[in-house]
C-alpha positions in Angstrom: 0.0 0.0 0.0 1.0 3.5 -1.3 0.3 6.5 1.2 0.6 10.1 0.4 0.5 13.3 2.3 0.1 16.7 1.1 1.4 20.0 3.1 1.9 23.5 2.1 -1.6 24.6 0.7 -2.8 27.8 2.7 -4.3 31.3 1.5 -2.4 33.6 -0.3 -3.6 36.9 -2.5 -3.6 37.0 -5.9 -0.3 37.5 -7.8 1.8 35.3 -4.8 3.5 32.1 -4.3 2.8 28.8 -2.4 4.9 25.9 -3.0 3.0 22.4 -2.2 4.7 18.8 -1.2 4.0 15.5 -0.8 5.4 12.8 0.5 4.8 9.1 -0.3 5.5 6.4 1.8 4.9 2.0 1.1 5.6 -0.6 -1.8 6.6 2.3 -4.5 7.9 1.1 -8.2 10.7 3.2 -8.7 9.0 3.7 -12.4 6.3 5.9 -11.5 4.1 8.8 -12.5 3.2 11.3 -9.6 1.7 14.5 -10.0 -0.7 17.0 -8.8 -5.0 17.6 -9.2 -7.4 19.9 -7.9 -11.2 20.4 -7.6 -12.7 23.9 -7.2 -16.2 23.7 -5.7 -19.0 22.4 -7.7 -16.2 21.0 -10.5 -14.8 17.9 -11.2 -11.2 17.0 -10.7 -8.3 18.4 -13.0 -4.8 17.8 -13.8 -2.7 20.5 -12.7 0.5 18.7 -13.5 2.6 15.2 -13.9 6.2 14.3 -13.8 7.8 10.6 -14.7 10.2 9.1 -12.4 12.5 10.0 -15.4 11.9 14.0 -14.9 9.3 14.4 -18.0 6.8 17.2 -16.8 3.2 17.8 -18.2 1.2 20.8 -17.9 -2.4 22.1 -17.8 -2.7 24.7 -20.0 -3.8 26.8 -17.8 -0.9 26.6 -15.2 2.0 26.5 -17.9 4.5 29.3 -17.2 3.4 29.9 -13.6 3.3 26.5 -12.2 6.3 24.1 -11.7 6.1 20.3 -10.8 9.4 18.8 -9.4 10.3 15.6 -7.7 13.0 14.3 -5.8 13.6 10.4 -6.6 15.7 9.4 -3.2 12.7 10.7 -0.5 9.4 10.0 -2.6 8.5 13.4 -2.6 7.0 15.5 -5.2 6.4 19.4 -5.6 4.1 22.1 -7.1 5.8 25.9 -7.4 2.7 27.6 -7.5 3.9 31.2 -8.8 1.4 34.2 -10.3 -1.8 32.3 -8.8 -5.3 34.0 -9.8 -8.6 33.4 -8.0 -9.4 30.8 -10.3 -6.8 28.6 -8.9 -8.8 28.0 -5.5 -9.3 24.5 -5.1 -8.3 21.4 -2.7 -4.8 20.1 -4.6 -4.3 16.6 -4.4 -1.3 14.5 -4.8 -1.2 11.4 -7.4 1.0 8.4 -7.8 0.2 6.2 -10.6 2.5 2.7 -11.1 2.2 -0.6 -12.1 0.1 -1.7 -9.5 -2.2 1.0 -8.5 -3.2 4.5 -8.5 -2.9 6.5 -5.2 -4.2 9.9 -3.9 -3.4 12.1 -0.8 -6.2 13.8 1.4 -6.1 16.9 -0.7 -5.0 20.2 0.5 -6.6 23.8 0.4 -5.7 26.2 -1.7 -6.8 29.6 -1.6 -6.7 32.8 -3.8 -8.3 35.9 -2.8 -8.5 39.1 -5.1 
């Protein structure tokens, strides 16, 4: 079993930073995908952002050029540089590790943006 914890969400006004983390803990296949979702109120969950265990990154379009995903291999962990952030990205961000064997989310942290 796979878990995953989430810190660094918070409220921040518009044009700021947060920078999210999570940590993952279990069975892990070092060939994974992990990455970051959200879900504003009343929507479904998005992508925000994926990176491979080999460093390959994927954007929404909506976050490229203001939102960086990192990752760092040796502690499980993964990031989200949230620069720029607008109203519209309020949401609860959740962590995602996808492998072989299953597909894993954290509790979700809260983000938000006021204007």
């Amino acid at each position: 079993q796979v878990q995953l914890v989430e810190s660094g969400g918070g409220l921040v006004q518009a044009g700021g930073s947060l920078e999210l983390s999570c940590a993952a803990s279990g069975n892990i296949f070092s060939r994974n995908i992990m990455g970051w979702y959200r879900q504003a109120p009343g929507k479904q969950r998005e992508l925000v952002a994926t990176i491979t265990s080999g460093g390959n990154a994927n954007y929404a379009d909506s976050v490229k050029g203001r939102f960086t995903v990192s990752r760092d291999n040796a502690k499980n962990m993964v990031y989200l540089q949230m620069n720029s952030l607008k109203p519209e990205d309020t949401a609860v961000y959740y962590c995602n590790l996808r492998e072989t064997l299953g597909n894993y989310w954290g509790q979700g942290t809260q983000v938000t943006v006021s204007s």
